[in-house]
C-alpha positions, 0 to 999 in steps of 0.5 A: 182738411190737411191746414198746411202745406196748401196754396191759399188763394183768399179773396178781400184779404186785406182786412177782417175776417180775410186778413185773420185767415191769410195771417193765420195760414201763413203762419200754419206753413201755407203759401198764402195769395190775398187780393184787395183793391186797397194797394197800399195795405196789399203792399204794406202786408207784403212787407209784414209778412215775408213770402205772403203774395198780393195781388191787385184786385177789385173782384166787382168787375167781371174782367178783373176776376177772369184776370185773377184767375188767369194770373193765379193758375199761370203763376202759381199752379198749385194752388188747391184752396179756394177763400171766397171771403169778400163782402160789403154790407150797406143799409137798403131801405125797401120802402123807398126807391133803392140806390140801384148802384149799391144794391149791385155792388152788394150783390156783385161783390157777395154774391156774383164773384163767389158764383164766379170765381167758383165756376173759373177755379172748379176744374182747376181745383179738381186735379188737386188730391186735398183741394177746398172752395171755403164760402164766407156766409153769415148767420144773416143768411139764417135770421135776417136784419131787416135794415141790411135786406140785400146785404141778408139776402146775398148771404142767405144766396151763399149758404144755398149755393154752398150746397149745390156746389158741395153736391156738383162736386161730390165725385171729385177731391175738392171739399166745398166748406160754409163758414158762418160767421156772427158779427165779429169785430171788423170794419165791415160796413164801413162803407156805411158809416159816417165815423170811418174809425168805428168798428163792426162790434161783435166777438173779437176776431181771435175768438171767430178764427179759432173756431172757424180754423177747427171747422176746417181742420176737421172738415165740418163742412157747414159751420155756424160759428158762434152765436151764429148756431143760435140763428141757424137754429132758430131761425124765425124766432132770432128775427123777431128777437133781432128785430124789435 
């Protein structure tokens, strides 16, 4: 995939993984579109980075994405990448009655929106000559950690509809990319933790993007990255490593 001169739309792209890809393509030469809930880090990203546009956006409600579409296709109509980045992770222990209310919220956000905004921006997509859908899933689709089971669960739904989505689109220009992260360190998760300042830990983010931009640039269409080739690999082995 031709890594510049695009229109990038990028979902939770105001911090992580999805703030390392915006800052990154803007800086390749791409026009570079984020959406967040947070307005303030929309607005102070807007001032850092000169010519990114930011769009108010919480895309755990269905009539926010349809709005987020509506709005990108009317006024930016070149856009030809899609960047289903955002996430939340939480805790669920399934030996106890569940929070209803974040098991939805995790599978609304990892897993319904993608779904989603997949099915709004296709047809969109499939006009343009280098067009991409690139999905955000996790070596967690592959080896789970049991404490995060819905969290594992919305992931491991990702990397399988990544391959039929691939598959539906096989006739048309639009490429459908995987990317699988290993824990990078980011905030996610932060919804979790009682030390809001703490981070995720894991590979520094510089080190998760080099490889991932290298994955697009030569359209290695499912790419574990880092330690996550290990969990892709060994599947079963890793969860009983990661879960003692």
């Amino acid at each position: 995939m031709n890594i510049t001169g695009n229109t990038i739309l990028i979902t939770g792209g105001t911090s992580g993984i999805g703030l390392a890809f915006a800052e990154e393509f803007h800086k390749q030469g791409n026009k570079v579109i984020i959406c967040g809930r947070r307005k303030d880090r929309l607005a102070h990203l807007e001032d850092a980075h000169k010519g990114m546009i930011t769009r108010e956006c919480d895309i755990e409600k269905t009539e926010q994405r349809v709005d987020l579409f509506n709005w990108a296709i009317t006024n930016h109509p070149d856009i030809n990448v899609l960047i289903n980045n955002a996430g939340i992770q939480l805790v669920t222990d399934l030996t106890k009655p569940v929070n209803l209310d974040g098991v939805h919220s995790e599978i609304e956000t990892n897993l319904v929106a993608p779904i989603h905004l997949a099915s709004l921006f296709a047809s969109h997509l499939a006009t343009k000559n280098d067009s991409a859908i690139i999905n955000i899933s996790s070596g967690l689709a592959f080896a789970p950690i049991a404490f995060m089971p819905v969290y594992c669960a919305t992931k491991a739904a990702i990397h399988s509809l990544t391959m039929s989505l691939r598959h539906q689109l096989k006739n048309t220009p639009v490429k459908v990319f995987e990317i699988a992260p290993p824990s990078v360190d980011t905030e996610l998760g932060h919804q979790r933790r009682t030390d809001k300042t703490q981070t995720h830990g894991g590979i520094p983010i510089h080190e998760f993007l080099n490889e991932a931009m290298d994955a697009i640039k030569y359209d290695l269409l499912e790419a574990p990255i880092g330690h996550a080739k290990g969990l892709r690999a060994k599947r079963e082995e890793m969860f009983d490593v990661m879960n003692k």
